[in-house]
C-alpha positions in Angstrom: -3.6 35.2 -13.5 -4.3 31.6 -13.2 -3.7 30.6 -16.6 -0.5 32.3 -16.8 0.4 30.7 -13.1 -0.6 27.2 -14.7 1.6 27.8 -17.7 4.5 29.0 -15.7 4.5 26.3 -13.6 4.3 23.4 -16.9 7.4 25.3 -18.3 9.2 25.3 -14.9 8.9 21.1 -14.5 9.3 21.1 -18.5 12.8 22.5 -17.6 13.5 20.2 -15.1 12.9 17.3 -16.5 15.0 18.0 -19.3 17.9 19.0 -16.8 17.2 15.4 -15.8 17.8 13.9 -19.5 20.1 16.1 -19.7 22.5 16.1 -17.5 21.3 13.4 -15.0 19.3 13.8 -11.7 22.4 15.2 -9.8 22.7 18.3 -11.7 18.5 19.3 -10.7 19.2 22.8 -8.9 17.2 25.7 -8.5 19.8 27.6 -10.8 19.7 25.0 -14.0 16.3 24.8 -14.2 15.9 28.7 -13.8 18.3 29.2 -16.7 16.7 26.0 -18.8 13.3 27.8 -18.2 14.1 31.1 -18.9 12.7 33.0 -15.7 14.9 34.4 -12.3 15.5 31.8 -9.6 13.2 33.9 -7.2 10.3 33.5 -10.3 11.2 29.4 -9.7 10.7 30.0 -6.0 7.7 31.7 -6.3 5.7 28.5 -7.7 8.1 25.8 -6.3 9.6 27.1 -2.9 12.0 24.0 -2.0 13.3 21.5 -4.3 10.6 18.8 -2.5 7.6 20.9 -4.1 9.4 20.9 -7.4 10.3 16.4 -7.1 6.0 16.4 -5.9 4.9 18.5 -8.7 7.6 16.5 -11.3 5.9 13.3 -9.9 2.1 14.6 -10.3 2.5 15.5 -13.4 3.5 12.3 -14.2 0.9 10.3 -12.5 -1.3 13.0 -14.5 -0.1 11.6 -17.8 -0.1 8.1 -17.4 -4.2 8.6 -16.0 -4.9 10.5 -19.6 -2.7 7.5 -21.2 -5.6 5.4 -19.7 -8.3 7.3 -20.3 -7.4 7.2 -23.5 -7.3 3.6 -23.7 -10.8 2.8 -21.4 -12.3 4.9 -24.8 -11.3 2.2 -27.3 -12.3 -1.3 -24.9 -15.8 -2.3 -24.7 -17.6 -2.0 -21.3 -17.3 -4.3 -18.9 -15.4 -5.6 -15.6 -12.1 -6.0 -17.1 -12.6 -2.4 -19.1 -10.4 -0.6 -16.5 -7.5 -3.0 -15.7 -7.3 -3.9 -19.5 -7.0 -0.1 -20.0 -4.5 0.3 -16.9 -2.0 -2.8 -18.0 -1.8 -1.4 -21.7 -1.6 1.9 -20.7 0.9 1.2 -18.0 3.3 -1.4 -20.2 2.7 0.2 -24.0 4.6 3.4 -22.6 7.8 2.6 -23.8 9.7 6.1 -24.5 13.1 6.0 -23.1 12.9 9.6 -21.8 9.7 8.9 -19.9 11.6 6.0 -18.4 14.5 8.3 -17.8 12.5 10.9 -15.9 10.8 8.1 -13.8 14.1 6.9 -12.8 15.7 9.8 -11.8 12.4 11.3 -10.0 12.2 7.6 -8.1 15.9 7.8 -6.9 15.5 11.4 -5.8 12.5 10.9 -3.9 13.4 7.2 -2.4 15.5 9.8 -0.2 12.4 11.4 1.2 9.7 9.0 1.6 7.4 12.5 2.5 7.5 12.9 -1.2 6.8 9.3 -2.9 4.8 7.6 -0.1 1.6 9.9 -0.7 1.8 9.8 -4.5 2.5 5.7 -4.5 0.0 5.3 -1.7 -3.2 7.3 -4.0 -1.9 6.2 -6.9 -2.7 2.4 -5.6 -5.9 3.2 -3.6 -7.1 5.1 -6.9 -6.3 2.5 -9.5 -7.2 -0.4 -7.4 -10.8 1.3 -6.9 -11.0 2.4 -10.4 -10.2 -1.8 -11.4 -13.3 -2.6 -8.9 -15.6 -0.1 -10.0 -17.1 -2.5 -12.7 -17.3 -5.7 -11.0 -13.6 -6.9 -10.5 -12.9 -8.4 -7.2 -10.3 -6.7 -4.8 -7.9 -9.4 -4.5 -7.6 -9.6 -8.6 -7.7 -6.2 -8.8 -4.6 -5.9 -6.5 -2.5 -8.6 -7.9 -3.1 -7.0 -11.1 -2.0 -3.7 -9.9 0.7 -5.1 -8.3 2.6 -7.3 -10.8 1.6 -3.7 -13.3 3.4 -1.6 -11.5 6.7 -3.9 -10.4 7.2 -4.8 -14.1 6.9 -1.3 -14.6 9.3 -0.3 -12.2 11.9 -3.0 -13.0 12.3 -1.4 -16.8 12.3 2.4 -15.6 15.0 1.2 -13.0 16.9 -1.1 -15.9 16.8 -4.5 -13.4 13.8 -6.3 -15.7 15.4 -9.3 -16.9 12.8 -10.3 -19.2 13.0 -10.3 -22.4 10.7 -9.0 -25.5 9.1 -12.4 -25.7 8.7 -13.1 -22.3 7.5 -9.7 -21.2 4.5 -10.4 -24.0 3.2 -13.4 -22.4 3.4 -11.4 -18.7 1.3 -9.0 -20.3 -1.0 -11.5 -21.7 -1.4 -13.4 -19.2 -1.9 -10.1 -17.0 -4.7 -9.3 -19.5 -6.1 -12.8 -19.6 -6.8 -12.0 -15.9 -8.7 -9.3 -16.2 -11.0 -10.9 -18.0 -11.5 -14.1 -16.3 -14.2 -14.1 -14.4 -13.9 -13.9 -10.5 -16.3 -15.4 -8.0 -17.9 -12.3 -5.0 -16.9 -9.1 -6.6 -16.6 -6.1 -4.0 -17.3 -2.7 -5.0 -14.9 0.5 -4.6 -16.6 0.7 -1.1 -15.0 -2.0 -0.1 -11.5 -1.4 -1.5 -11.5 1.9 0.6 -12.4 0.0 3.8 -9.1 -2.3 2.8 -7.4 0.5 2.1 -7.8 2.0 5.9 -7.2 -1.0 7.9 
């Protein structure tokens, strides 16, 4: 029952995202994705009840990729305290497929409306990758700019404002990575993040 529940609901956001290439994020409704997917709209309703399920479980999914992306990555870098954020800005940056952009875009705009839907998922996202980037040895504060400037040039090409170009956006990353790597006086642990984290 749980396999074919897990499989129903993949085939569900598969349908919705490619409403979203598609036809554009204006055009995501219960009834186009029921049709895209090939099941009744009270079968859609049964996994995603409201269209703010559907936009969380679009935007975990996601987050679930881009996490494998850099698991991926972790395998091929030598251990260390730059291991993790070396693995999170390749992972993050080298994902360059217009459609994943696409989705990104369209599930950002969609949820911007409702910060209920993107605050949480933003919010762990950063507390897990910042404590991930600390785990080894890196301090906090490097581990946040690192995050930080990560994720805004992310953002700025899935949203089509980055104004850098191919050259420039090379030595970001490089200079991101050369960060990483540089060593940091008074590391603090994941412990610590989490205590930074709740003030």
């Amino acid at each position: 029952m749980g396999y074919h529940s897990d499989n129903a609901r993949e085939r569900i956001i598969d349908a919705a995202e490619q409403v979203v290439l598609e036809a554009g994020a204006g055009h995501l409704t219960f009834d186009a994705v029921a049709s895209r997917a090939g099941i009744s709209r009270g079968g859609l309703l049964y996994h995603f009840p409201d269209k703010k399920s559907l936009l969380r479980g679009m935007l975990d999914r996601r987050q679930k990729r881009i996490a494998e992306t850099r698991t991926k990555r972790r395998a091929e870098i030598p251990a260390g305290p730059e291991r993790e954020a070396v693995a999170f800005v390749l992972s993050l940056l080298d994902e360059d497929s217009k459609a994943s952009g696409d989705i990104m875009a369209a599930l950002i705009a969609m949820a911007a409306h409702d910060p209920e839907i993107l605050g949480p998922v933003a919010q762990e996202s950063y507390r897990q990758v910042i404590a991930d980037l600390t785990r080894d040895g890196l301090n906090f504060e490097r581990a946040a700019v690192i995050t930080l400037a990560t994720y805004g040039l992310r953002f700025f090409e899935v949203l089509s404002v980055s104004y850098f170009n191919a050259k420039e956006r090379h030595r970001i990353i490089k200079e991101l990575l050369a960060l990483a790597k540089e060593p940091a006086p008074n590391p603090q642990g994941a412990d610590e993040v989490m205590e930074h984290g709740q003030k």
